[in-house]
Backbone bond lengths (Angstrom), bond angles and torsions (degrees), N, CA, C in turn:
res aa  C-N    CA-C-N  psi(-1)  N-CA   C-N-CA  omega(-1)  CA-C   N-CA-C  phi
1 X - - - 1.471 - - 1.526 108.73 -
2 X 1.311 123.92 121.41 1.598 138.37 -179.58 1.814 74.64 -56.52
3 X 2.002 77.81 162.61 1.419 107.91 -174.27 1.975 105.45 -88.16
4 X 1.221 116.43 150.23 1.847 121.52 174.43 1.809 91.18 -25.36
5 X 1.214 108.35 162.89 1.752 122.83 163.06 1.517 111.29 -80.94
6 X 0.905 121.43 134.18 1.615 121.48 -173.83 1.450 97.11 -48.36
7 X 1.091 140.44 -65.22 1.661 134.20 173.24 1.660 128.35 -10.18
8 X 1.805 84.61 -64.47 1.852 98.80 177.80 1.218 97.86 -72.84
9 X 1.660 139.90 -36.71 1.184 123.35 -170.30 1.674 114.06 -44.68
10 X 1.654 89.77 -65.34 1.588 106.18 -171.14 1.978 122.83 -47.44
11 X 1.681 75.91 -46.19 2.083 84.08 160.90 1.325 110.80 -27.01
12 X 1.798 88.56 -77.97 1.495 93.78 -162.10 1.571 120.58 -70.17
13 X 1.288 124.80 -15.41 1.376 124.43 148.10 1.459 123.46 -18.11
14 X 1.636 90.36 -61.13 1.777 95.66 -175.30 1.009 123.07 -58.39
15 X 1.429 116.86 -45.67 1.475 110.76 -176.32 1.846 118.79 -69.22
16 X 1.652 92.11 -29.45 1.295 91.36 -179.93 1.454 112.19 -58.73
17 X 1.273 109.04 -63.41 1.657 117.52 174.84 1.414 125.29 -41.44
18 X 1.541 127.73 -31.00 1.207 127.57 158.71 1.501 118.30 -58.59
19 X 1.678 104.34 -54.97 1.741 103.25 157.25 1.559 130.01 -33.54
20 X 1.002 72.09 -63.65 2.056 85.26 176.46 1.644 108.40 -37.98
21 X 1.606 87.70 -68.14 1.834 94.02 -167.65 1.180 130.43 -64.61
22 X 1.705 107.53 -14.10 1.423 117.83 173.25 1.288 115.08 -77.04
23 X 1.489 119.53 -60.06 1.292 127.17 172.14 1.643 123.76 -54.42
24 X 1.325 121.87 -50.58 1.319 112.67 148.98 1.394 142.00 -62.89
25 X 0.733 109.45 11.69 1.851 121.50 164.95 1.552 97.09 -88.70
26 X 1.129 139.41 -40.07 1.832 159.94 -159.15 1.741 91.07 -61.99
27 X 1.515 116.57 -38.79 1.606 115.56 -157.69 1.398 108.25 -77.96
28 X 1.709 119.36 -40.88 1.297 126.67 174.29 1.808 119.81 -80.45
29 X 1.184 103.44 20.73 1.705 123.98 -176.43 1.934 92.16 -46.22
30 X 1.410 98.17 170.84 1.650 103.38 174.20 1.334 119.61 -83.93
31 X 1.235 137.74 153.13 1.580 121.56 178.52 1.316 118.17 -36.69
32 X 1.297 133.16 -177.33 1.192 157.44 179.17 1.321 110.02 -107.99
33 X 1.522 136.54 150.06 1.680 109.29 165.29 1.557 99.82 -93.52
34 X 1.159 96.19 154.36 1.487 110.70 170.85 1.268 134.63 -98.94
35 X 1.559 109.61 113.58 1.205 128.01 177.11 1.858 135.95 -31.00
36 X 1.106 113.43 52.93 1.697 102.62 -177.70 1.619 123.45 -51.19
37 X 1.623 105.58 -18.52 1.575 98.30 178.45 1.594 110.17 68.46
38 X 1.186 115.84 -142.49 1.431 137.15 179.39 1.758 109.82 -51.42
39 X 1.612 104.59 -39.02 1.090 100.84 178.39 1.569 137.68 -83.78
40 X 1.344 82.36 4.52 1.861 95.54 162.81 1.104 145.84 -42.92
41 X 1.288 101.72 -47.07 1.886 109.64 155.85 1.266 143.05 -62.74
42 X 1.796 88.84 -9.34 1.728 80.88 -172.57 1.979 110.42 -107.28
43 X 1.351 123.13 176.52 0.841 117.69 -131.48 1.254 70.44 -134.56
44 X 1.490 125.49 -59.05 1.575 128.96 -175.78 1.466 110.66 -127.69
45 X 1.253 105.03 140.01 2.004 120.16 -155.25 1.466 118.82 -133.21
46 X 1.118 125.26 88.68 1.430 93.54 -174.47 1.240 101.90 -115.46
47 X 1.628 110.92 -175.26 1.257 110.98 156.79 1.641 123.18 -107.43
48 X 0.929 119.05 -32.66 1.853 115.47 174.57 1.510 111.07 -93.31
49 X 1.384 116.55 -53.73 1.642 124.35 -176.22 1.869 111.33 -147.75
50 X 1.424 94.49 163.95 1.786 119.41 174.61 1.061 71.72 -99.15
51 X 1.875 118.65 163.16 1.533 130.06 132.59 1.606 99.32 -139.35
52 X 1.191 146.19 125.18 1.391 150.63 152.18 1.538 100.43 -103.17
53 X 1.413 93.63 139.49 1.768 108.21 141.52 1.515 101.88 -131.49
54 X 1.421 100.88 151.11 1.899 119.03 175.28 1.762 98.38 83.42
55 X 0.966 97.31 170.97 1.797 124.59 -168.25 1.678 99.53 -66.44
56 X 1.304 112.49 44.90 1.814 91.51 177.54 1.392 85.87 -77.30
57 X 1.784 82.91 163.39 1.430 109.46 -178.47 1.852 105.74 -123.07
58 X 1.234 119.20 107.97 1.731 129.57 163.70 1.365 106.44 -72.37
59 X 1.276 124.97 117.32 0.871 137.97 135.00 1.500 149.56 -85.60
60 X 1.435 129.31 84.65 1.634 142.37 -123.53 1.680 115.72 107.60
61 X 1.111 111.40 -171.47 1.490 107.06 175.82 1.495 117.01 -102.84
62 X 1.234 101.65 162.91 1.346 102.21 -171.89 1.996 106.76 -129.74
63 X 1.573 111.53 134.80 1.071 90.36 -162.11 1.601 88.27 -150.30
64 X 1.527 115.35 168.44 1.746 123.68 -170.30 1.571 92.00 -148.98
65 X 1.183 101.82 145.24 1.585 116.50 175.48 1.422 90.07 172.29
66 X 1.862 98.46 138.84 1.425 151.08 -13.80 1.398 94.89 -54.38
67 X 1.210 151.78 -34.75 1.423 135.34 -149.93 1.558 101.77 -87.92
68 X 1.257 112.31 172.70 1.597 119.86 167.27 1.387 135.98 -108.21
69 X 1.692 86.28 -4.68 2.375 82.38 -151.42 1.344 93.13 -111.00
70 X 1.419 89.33 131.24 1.711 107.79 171.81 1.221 103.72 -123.22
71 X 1.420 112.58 129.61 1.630 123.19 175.72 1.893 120.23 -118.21
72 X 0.990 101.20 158.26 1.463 114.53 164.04 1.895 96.97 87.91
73 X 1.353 131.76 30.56 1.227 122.70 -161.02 1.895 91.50 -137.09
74 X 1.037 103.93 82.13 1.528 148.25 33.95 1.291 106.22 -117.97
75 X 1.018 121.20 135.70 1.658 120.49 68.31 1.758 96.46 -108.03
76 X 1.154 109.92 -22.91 1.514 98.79 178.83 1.729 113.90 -81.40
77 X 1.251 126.73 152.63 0.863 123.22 -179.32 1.678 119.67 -137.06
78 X 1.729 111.49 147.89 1.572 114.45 171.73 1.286 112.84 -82.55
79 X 1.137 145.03 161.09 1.095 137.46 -157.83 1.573 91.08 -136.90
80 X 1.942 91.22 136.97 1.923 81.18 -171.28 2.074 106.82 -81.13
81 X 1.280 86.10 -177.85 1.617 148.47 -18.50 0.765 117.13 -81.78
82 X 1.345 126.50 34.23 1.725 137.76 141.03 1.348 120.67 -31.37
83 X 1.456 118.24 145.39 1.612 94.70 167.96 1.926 95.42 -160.35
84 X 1.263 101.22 -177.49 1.008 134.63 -167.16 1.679 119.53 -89.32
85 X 1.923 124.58 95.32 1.400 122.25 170.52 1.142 123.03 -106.71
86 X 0.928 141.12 112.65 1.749 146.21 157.71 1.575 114.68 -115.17
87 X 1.681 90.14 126.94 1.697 122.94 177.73 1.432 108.16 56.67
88 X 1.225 115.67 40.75 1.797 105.51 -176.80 1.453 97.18 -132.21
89 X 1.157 132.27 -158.11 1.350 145.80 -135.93 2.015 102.74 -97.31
90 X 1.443 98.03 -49.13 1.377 126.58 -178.31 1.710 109.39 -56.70
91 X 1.263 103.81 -35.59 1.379 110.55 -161.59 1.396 103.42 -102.11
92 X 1.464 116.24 -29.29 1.432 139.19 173.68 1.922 101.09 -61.63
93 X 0.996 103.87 -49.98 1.443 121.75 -160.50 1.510 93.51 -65.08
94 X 1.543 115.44 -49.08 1.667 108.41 -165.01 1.536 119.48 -76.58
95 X 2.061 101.99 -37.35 1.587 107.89 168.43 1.685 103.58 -55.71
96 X 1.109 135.67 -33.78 1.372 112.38 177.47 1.199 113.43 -83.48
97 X 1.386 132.56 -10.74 1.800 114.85 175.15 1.731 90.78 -89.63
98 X 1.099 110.34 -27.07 1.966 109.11 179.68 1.380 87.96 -55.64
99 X 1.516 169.10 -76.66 0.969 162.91 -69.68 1.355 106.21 -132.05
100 X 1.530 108.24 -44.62 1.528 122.17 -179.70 1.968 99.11 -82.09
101 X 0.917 132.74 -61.75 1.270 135.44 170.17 1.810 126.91 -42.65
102 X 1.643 80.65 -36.11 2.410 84.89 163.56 1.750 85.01 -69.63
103 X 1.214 123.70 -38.22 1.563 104.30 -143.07 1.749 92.90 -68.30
104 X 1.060 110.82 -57.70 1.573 120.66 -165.85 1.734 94.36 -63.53
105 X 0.835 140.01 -61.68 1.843 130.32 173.00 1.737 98.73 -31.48
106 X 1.440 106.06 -56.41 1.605 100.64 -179.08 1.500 122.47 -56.62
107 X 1.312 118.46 -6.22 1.499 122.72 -142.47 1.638 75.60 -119.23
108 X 1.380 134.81 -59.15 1.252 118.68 -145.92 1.707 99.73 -71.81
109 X 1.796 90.99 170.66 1.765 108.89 -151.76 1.337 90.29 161.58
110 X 1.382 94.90 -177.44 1.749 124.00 -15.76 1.241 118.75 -63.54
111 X 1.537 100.29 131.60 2.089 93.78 179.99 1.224 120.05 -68.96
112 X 1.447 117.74 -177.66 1.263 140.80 163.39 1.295 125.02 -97.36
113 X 1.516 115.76 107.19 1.475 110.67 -166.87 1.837 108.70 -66.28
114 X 1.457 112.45 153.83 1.684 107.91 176.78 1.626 84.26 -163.13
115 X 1.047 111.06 159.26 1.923 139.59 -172.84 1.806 82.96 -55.66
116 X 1.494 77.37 153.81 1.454 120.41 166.19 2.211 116.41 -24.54
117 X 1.918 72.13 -73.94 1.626 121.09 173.18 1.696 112.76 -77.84
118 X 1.472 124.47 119.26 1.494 111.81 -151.64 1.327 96.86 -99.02
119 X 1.805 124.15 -19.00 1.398 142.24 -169.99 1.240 122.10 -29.03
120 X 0.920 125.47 95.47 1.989 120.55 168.95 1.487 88.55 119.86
121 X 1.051 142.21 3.42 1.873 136.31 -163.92 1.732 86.40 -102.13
122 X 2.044 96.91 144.17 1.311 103.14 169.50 1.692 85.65 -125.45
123 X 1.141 121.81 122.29 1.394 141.43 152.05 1.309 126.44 -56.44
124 X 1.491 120.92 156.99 1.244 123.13 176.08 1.990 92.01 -132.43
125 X 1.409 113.85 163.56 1.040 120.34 -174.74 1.967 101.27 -62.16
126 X 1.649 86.07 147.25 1.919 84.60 178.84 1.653 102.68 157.77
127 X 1.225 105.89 -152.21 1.779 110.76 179.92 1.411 120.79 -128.04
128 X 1.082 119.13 100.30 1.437 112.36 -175.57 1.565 125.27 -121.24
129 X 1.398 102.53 159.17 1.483 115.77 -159.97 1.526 112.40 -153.59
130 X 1.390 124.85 173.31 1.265 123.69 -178.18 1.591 102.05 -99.18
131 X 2.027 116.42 162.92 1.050 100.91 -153.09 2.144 91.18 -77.13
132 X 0.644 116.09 -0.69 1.864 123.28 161.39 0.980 143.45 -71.95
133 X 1.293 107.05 -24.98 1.324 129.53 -150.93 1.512 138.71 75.65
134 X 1.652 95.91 1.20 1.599 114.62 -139.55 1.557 72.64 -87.68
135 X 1.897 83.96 179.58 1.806 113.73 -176.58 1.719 121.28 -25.49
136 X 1.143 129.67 -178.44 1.329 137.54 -153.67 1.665 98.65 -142.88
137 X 1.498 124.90 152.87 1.331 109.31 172.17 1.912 97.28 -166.79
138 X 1.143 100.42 177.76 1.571 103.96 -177.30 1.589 98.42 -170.75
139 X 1.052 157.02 93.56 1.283 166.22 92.24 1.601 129.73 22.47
140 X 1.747 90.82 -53.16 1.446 104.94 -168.49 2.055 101.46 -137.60
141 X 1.149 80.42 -127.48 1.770 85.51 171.64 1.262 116.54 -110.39
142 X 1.550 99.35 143.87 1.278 118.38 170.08 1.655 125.60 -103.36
143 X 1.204 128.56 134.87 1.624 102.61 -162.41 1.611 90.90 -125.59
144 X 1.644 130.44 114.85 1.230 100.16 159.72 1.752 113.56 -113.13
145 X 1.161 118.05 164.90 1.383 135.50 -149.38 1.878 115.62 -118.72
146 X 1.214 144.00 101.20 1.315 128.88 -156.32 1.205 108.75 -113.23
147 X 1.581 106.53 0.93 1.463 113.73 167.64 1.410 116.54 57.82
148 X 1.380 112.39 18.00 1.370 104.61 164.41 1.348 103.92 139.31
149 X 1.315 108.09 -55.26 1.406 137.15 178.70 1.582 115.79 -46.97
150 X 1.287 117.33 85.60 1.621 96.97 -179.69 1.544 113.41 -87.23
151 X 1.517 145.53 20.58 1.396 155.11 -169.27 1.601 77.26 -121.18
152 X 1.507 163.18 7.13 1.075 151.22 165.71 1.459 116.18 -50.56
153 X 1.100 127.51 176.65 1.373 138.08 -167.00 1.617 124.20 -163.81
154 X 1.130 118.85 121.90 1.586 121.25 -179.89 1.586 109.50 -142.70
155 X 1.322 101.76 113.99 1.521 120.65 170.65 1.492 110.72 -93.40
156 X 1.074 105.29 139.39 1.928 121.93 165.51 1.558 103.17 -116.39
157 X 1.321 98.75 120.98 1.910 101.94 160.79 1.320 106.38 -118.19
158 X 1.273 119.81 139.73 1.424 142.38 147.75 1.623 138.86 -114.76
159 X 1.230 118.63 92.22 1.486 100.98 -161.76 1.472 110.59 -77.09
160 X 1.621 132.83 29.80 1.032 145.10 -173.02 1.790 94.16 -123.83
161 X 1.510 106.20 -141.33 1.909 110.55 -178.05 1.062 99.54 -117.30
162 X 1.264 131.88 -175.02 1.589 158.91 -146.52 1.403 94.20 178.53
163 X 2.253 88.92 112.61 1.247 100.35 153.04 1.465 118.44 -153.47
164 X 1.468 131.19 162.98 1.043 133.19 -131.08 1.494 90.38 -138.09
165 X 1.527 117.95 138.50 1.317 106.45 -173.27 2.276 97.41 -112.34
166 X 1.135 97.79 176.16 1.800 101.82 -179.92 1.046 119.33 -57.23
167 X 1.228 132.28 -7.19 1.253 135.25 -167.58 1.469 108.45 -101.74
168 X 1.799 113.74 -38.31 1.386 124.32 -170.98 1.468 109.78 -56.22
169 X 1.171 90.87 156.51 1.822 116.12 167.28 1.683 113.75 -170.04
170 X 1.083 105.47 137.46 1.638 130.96 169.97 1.772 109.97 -86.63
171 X 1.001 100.96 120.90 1.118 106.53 -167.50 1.867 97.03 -124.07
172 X 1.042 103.33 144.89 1.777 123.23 174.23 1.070 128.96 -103.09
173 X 1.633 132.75 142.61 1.238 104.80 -177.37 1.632 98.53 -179.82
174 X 1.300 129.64 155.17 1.964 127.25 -172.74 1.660 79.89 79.16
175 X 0.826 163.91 56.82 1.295 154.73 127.93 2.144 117.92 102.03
176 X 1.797 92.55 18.84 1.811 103.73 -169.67 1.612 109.98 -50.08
177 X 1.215 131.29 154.26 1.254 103.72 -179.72 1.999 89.70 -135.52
178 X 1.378 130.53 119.86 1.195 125.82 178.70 1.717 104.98 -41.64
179 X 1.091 117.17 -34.98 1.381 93.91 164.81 1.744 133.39 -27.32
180 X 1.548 113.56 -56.84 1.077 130.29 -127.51 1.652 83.88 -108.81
181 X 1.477 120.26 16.77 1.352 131.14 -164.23 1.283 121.22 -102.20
182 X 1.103 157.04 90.67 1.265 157.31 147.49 1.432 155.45 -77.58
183 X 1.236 128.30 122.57 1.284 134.33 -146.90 1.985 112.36 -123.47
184 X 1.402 117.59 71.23 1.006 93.81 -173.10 2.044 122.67 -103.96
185 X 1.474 94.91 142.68 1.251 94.55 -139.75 2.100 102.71 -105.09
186 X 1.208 110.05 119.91 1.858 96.93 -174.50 1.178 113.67 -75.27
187 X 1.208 125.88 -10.27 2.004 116.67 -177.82 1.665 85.30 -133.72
188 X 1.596 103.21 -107.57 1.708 96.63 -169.02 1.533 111.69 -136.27
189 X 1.517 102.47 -168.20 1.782 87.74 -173.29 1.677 93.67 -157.25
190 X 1.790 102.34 137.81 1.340 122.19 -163.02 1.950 83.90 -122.02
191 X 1.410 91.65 129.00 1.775 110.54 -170.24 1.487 84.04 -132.86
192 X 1.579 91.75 118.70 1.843 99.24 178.47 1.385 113.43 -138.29
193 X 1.712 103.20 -2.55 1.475 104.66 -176.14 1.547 111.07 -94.63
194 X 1.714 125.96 165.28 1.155 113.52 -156.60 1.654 110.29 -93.70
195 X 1.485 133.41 16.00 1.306 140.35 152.40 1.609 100.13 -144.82
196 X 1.733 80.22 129.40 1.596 103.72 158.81 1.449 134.02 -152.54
197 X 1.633 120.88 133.50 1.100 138.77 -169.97 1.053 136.12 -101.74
198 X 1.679 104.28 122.03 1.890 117.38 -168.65 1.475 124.97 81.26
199 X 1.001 99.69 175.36 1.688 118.33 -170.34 0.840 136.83 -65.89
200 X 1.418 126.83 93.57 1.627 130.89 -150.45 1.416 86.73 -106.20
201 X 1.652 116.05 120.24 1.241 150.25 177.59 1.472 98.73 -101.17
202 X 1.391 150.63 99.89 1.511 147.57 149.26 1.259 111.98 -87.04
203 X 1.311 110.40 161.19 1.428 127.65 -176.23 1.627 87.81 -99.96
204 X 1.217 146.35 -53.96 1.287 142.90 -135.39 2.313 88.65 -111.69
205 X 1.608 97.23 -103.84 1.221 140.29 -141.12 1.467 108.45 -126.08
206 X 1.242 119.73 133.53 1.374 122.46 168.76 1.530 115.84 -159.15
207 X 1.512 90.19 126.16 1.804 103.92 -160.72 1.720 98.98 -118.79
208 X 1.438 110.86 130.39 1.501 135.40 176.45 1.394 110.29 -89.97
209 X 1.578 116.33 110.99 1.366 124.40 -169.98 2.121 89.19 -60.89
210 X 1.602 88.47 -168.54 1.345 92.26 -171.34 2.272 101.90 -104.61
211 X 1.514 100.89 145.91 1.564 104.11 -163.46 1.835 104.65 69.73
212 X 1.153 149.59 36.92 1.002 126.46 -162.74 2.087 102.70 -108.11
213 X 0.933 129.79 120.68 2.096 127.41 167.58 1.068 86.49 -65.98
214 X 1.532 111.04 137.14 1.826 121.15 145.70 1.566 85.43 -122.30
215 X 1.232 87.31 114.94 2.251 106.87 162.71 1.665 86.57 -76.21
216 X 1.634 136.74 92.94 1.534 110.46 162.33 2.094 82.39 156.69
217 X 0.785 82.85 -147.87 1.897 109.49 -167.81 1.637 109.72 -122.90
218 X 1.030 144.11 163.95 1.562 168.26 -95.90 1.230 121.87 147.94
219 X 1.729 104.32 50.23 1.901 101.90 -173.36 1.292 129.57 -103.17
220 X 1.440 138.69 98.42 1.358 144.30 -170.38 1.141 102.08 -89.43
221 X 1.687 124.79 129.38 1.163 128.67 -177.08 2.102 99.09 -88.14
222 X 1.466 108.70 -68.65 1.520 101.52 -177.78 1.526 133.06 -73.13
223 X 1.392 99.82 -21.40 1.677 122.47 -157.78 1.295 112.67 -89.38
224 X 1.415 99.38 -149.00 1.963 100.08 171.33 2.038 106.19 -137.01
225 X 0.705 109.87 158.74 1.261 125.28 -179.93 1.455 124.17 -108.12
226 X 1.422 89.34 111.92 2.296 88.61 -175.57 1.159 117.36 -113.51
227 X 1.271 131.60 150.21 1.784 130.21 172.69 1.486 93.71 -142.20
228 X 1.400 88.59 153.87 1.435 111.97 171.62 1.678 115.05 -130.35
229 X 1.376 111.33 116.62 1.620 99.02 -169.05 1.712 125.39 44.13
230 X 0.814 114.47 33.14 1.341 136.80 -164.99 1.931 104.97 -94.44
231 X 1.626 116.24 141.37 1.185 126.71 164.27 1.456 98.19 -114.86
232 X 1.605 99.70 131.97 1.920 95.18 164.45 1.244 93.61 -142.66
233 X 1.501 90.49 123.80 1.845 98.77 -173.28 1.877 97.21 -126.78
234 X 1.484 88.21 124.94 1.708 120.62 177.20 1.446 97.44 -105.17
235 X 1.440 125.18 2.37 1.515 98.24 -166.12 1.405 137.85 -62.24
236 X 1.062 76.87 -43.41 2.080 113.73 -177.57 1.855 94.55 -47.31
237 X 1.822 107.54 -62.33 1.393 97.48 -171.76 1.801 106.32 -61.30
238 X 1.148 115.30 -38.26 1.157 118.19 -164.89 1.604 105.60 -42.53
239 X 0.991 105.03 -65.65 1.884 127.75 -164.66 1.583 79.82 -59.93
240 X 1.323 133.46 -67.85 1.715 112.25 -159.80 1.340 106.46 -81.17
241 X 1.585 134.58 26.55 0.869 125.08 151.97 1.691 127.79 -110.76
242 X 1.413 86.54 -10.83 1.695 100.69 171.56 1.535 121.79 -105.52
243 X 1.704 101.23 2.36 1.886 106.36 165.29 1.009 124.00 -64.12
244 X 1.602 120.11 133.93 1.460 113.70 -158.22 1.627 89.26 -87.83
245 X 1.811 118.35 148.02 1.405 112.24 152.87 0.791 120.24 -98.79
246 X 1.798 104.88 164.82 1.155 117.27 -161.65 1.430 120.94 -68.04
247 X 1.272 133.42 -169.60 1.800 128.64 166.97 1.436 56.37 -148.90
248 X 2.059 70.95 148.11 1.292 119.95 177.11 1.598 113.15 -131.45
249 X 1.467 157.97 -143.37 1.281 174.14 136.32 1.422 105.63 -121.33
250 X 1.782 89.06 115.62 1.733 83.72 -169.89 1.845 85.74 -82.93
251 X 1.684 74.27 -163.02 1.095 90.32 -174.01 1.464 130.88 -115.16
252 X 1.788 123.64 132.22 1.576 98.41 -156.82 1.899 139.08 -63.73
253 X 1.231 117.47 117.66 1.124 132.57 -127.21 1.365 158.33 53.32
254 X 1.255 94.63 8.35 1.939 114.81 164.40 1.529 99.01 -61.99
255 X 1.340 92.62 138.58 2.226 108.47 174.46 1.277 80.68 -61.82
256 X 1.300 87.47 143.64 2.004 116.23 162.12 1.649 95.64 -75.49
257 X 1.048 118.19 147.71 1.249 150.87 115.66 1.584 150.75 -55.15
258 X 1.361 122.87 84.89 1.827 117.71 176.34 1.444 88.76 -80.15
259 X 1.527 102.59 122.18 1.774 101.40 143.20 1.335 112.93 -64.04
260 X 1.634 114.68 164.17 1.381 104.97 176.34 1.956 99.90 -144.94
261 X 1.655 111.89 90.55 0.955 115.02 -142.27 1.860 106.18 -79.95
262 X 1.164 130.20 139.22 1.650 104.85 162.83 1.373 94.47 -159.04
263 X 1.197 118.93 168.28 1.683 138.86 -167.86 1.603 100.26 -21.61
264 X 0.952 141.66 -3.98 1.158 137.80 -157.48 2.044 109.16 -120.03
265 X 1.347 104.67 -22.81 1.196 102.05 -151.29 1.837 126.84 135.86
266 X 1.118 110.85 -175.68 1.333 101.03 -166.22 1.818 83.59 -132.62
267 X 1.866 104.91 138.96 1.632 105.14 177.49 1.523 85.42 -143.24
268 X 1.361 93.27 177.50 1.672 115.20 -176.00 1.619 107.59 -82.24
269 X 1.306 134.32 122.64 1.924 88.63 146.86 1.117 136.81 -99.87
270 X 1.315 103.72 12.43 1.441 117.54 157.62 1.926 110.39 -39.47
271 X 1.558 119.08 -42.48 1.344 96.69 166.09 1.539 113.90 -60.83
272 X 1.139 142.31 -57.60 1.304 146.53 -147.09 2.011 86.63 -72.98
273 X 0.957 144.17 -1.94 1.087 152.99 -150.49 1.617 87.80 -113.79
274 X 1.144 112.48 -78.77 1.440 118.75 178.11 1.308 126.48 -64.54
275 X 1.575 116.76 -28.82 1.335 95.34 134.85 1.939 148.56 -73.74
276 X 1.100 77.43 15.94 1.687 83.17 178.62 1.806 97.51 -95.46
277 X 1.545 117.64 -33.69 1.543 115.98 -163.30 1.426 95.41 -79.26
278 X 1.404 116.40 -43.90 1.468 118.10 171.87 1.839 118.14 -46.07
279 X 1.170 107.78 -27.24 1.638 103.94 -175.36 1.483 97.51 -88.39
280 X 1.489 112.81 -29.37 1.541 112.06 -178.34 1.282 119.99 -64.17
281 X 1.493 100.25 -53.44 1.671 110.43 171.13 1.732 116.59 -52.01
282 X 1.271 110.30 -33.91 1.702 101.90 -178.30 2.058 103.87 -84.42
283 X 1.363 107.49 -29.38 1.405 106.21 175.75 1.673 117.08 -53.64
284 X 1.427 111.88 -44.93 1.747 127.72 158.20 0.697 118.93 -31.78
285 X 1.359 114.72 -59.25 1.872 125.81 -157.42 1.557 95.90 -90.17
286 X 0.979 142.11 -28.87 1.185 124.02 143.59 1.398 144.18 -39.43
287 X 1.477 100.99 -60.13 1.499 106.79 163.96 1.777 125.33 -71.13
288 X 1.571 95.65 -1.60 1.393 100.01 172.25 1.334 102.91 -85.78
289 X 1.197 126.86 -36.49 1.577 116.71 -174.08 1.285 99.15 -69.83
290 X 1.564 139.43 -38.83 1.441 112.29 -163.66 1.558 111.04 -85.11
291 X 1.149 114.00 -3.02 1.839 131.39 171.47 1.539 104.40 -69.95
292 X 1.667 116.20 -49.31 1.216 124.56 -172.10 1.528 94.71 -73.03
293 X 1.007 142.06 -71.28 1.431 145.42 -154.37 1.547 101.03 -58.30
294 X 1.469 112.84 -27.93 1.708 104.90 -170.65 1.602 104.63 -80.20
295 X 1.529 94.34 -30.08 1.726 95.56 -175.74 1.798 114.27 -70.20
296 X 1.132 101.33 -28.92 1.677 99.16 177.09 1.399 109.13 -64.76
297 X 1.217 106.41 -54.00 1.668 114.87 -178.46 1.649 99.03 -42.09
298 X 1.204 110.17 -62.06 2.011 101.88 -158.43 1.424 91.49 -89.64
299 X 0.931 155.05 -7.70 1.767 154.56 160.46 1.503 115.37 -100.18
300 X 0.987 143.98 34.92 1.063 147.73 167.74 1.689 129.57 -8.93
301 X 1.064 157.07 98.20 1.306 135.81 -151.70 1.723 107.59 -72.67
302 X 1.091 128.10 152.45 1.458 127.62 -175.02 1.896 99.95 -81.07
């Protein structure tokens, strides 16, 4: 069988190629926020043990499961009405939404490869990783940028550790909100610099240099969790994740709306909705031109 006529080929090119380009643009989309569930409130998480020495201050709850022992509290303290879970239902409840929520932080992509060392980089919201996958690091400053967007989102994966040297700091800015921050980590993570931002998700262990801010949460799924003179403040996400919304009376025939609320705020997905009809509508009009072009060819107008 002879090959298509260069004509029909090219037709159908078009539509294909509009297909193509619409739908693949969809893969490099911006993160997702990530779901903590139950484990939203807390500020510090472990799984075997707490250990503090010196006056850190938790801000959110702080909780351990399977293990029980939490030490150094006081002199460190939760700050109400925060409080304190080990080995019970509460604490049980959050390591398993912590578990489902590393998974999906791990899952989103495709990332953006960037160095080892994150120092001197200004970011835009998205998913990033090393071109390996390997370890995580920060030296100096980190700047990320939301361009406006404060419902933005930026994930870090490492299936290695995350660590942060004295000098580092994360810095925010276009409207970033540590909320909307994520850190997910495959072994463990040593935080030694004196500001740091968002949600450090570990697979293992996660140890708080000494004097260190975390704007965000401190969650070890297997390990134990240490601070030294340490502030870790979840509050901010906490409260905009536990604001009740409002109800309204829509309106007759206005699209409904689900908010879809998480540490970050409350958004529509009605956008992510309309961008899906928008990729559909240009995928059509593509395949409409190579439909139209085939029909002229075999119908010819007189």
């Amino acid at each position: 069988m002879r090959g298509l006529p260069r004509w029909l080929a090219a037709a159908l090119g078009t539509g294909v190629v509009a297909i193509l380009a619409t739908f693949s643009g969809t893969a490099a989309s911006a993160a997702t926020m990530v779901n903590l569930g139950s484990a939203t409130p807390f500020a510090v998480l472990a799984g075997t043990s707490v250990t503090n020495t010196g006056p850190s201050t938790v801000s959110g709850d702080l909780g351990v499961d399977p293990g029980s022992s939490v030490t150094g509290f006081p002199p460190g303290i939760v700050e109400a009405p925060s409080t304190t879970y080990a080995a019970d239902s509460v604490a049980l409840g959050a390591q398993n939404d912590l578990t489902t929520a590393y998974t999906q932080a791990a899952g989103e992509g495709p990332p953006t490869s960037e160095t080892a060392d994150l120092t001197g980089l200004t970011l835009h919201p998205g998913v990033y990783q090393t071109t390996s996958d390997g370890a995580l690091s920060l030296t100096g400053t980190l700047t990320l940028d939301a361009q406006g967007d404060t419902s933005a989102v930026f994930i870090f994966q490492t299936g290695s550790s995350l660590t942060t040297g004295t000098s580092s700091r994360v810095e925010l800015t276009g409207g970033a909100s540590a909320c909307n921050v994520f850190w997910q980590v495959g072994s463990s993570a040593a935080l030694d610099g004196p500001a740091f931002v968002g949600t450090v998700m570990a697979l293992t262990s996660i140890t708080v240099g000494s004097a260190v801010t975390v704007d965000g949460r401190v969650l070890a799924r297997n390990g134990d969790v240490t601070l030294i003179d340490d502030t870790i403040n979840a509050s901010a996400c906490t409260a905009a994740a536990s604001s009740p919304t409002p109800t309204s009376t829509p309106t007759p025939g206005a699209a409904a709306t689900v908010p879809v609320t998480g540490a970050g705020g409350t958004r529509s997905p009605l956008v992510g909705i309309g961008g899906l009809v928008t990729l559909g509508g240009l995928a059509l009009f593509g395949a409409g031109v190579a439909i139209g072009t085939i029909r002229r060819r075999r119908f010819p107008s007189a």
